[in-house]
C-alpha positions, -999 to 999 in steps of 0.1 A, spaced: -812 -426 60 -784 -440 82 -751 -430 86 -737 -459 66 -760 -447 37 -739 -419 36 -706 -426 40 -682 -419 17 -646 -431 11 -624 -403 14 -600 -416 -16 -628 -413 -42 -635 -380 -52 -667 -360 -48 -692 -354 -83 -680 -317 -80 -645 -328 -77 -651 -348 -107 -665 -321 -126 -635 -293 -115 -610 -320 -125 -624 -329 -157 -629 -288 -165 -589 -286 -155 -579 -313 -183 -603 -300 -210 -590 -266 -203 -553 -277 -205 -562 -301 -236 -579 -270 -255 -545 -250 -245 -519 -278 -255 -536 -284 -284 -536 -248 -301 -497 -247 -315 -509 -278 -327 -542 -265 -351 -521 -234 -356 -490 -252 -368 -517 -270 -392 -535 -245 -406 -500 -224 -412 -492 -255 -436 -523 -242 -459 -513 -205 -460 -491 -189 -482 -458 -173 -475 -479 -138 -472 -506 -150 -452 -481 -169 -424 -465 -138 -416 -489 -116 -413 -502 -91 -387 -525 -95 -376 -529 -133 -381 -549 -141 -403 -573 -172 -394 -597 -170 -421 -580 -178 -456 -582 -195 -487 -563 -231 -484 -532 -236 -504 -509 -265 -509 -482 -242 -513 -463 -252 -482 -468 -288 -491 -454 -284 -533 -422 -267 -519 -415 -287 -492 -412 -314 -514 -397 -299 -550 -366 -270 -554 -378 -244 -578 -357 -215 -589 -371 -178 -600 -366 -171 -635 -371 -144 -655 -411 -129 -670 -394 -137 -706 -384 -169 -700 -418 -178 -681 -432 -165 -711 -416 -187 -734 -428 -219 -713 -453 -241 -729 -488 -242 -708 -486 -264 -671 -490 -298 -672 -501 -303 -635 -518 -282 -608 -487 -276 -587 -467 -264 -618 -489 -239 -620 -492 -233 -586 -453 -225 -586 -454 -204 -620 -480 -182 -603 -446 -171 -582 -425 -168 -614 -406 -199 -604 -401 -235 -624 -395 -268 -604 -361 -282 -611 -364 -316 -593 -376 -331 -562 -363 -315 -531 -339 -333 -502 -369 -338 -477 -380 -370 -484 -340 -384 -480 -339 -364 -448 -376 -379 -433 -359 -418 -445 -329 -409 -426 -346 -402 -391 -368 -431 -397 -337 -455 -403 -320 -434 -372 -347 -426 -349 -364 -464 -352 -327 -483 -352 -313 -466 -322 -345 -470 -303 -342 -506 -310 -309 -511 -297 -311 -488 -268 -342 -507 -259 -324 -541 -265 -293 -537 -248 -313 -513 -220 -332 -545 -212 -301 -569 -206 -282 -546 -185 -312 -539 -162 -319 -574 -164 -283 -580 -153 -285 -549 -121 -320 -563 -109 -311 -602 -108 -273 -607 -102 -245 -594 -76 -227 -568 -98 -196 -557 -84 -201 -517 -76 -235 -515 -89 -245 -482 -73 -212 -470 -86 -221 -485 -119 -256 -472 -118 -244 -435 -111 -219 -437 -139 -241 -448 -165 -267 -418 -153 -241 -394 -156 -231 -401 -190 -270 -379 -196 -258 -353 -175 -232 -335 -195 -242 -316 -223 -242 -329 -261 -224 -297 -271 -195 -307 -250 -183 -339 -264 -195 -332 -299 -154 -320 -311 -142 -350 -296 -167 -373 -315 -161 -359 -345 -126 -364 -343 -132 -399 -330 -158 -405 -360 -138 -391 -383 -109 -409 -375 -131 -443 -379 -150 -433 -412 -185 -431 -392 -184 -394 -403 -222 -392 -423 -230 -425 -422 -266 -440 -405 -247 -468 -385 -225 -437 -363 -255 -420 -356 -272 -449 -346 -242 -459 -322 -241 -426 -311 -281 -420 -300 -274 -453 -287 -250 -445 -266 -266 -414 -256 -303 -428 -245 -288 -464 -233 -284 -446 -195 -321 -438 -198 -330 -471 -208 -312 -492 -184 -325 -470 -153 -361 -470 -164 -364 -502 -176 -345 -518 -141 -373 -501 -121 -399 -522 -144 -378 -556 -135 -370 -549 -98 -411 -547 -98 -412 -583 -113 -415 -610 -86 -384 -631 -85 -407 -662 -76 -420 -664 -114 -385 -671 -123 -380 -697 -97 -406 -714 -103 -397 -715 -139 -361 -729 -130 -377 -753 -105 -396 -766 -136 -366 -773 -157 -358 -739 -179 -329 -723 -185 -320 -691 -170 -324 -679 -203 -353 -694 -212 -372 -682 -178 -359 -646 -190 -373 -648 -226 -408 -665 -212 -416 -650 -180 -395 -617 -176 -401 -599 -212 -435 -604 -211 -442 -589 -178 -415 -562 -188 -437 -551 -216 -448 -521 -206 -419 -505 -194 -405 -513 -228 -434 -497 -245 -425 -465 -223 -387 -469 -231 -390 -473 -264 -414 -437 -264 -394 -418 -250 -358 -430 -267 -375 -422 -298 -386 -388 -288 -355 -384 -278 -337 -395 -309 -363 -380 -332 -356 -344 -323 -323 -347 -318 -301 -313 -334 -271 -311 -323 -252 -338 -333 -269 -342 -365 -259 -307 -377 -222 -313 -362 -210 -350 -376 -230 -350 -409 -225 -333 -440 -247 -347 -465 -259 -385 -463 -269 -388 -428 -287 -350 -421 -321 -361 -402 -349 -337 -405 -345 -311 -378 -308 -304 -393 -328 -304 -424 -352 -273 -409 -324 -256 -399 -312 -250 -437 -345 -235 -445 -327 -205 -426 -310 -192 -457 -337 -187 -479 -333 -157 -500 -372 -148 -490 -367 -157 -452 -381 -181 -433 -410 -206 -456 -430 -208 -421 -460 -231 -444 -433 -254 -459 -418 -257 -424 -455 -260 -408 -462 -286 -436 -426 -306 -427 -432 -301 -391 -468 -319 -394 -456 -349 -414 -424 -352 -394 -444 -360 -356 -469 -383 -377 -443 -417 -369 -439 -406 -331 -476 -399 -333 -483 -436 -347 -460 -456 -325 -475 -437 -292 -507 -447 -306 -492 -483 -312 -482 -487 -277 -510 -468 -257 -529 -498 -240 -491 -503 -227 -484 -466 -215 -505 -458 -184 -499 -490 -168 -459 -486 -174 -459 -449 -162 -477 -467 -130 -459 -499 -129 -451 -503 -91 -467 -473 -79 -495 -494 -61 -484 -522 -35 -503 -553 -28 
């Protein structure tokens, strides 16, 4: 066998590298993934069973967690159970088996439509406008653009706890006080310096001869932007758009300070749950928790042809 036989690249790994590496991820997968199962099977426990010691991991399913997370019931008295005609449905008897009676739907489902219409619209703008002001910083002569840059990073740097009085005031003051469109300005506002810095890194990566050869062959500036730029900048807006929604998603602060009643997303929604007269519902708040990361879920599965080549975008020079 001769030496060139055996030669091996020193870039590509060994077959027990391979097999260390790939024992590494399926160990941190397994380990990652267990709030996740647990979280899950909490949702199918009852109030007893979540909280006690030691856990208990096997138990009889219930769709406890999943009837009050979506109805308000109230405790009445053994009389008046009593004098109740027989259940009509599965989960009226579930909740009579507690001594309680469902009085109406409960607020979760108006909460989960309010951090769709939040979460998805301030993505889109942040996203949107992210992509014309990078657009702007990689192409054209800005005045002060480091300075520029630096200012619209910093405006991520100071805490959300410290402006929060002055945008309530402000939002008060302008009647955007509980409403979807403040909130949307607001995580706008608040993920555009993310935007605009991740997605300039994706356009600075774009060769400028694709857009002059476009302008050579008669578009517009525009035109060459919508055509040859957006497309390339795909990814990076697939990876923008990911993390602006997380970030909007699981927002808590401001939701809890500027809204009262029509605008409260579901995390502020969570936080409610606090005051419950029997503590803490850990399987309604498992069963929230599960259906509440199933749009981030969704959209990162959407966009996942588009993710690994954006995270690398650049890395690699021909």
């Amino acid at each position: 066998m001769s030496a060139a036989d055996t030669a091996r690249s020193v870039i590509e790994p060994t077959p027990r590298a391979r097999k260390i590496a790939a024992g590494l991820v399926i160990a941190y997968a397994l380990v990652a993934t267990i709030p996740l199962v647990w979280i899950f099977f909490t949702g199918f426990k009852t109030p007893s069973e979540a909280i006690a010691y030691p856990p208990k991991v096997i138990f009889e399913p219930s769709l406890e967690g999943y009837v009050n997370l979506f109805t308000d019931r109230t405790r009445q008295t053994p009389e008046y159970m009593a004098s109740l005609p027989p259940p009509e449905t599965w989960y009226d008897e579930l909740v009579r088996s507690r001594n309680m009676v469902i009085t109406g739907p409960s607020r979760f489902a108006g909460r989960y439509l309010n951090s769709l219409i939040i979460g998805f619209g301030s993505t889109f703008l942040a996203v949107f406008l992210g992509t014309l002001a990078a657009y702007a910083f990689s192409r054209f002569k800005v005045p002060l653009k480091d300075d520029l840059l630096f200012f619209i990073l910093s405006t991520r740097m100071m805490p959300p706890v410290a402006v929060a009085i002055p945008i309530y005031l402000m939002y008060r003051a302008l009647g955007l006080s509980d409403t979807h469109l403040g909130m949307i300005i607001l995580y706008t506002a608040v993920n555009l310096s993310l935007s605009v810095w991740l997605l300039k890194g994706f356009i600075d990566e774009i060769p400028r001869e694709y857009e002059e050869a476009a302008l050579v062959d008669g578009y517009s500036r525009l035109d060459a932007f919508r055509r040859i730029v957006l497309p390339e900048a795909a990814t990076g807006m697939a990876v923008t758009a990911v993390f602006c929604l997380i970030s909007a998603w699981n927002e808590y602060g401001f939701a809890m300070t500027l809204n009262s009643s029509g605008a409260i997303t579901v995390p502020a929604y969570f936080a409610g749950l606090q005051g419950n007269i029997e503590g803490m519902p850990w399987p309604q708040v498992a069963a929230g928790a599960l259906i509440f990361v199933a749009p981030i879920v969704l959209f990162t599965f959407a966009v996942r042809r588009h993710l690994l080549r954006g995270i690398t975008f650049g890395t690699v020079k021909q």
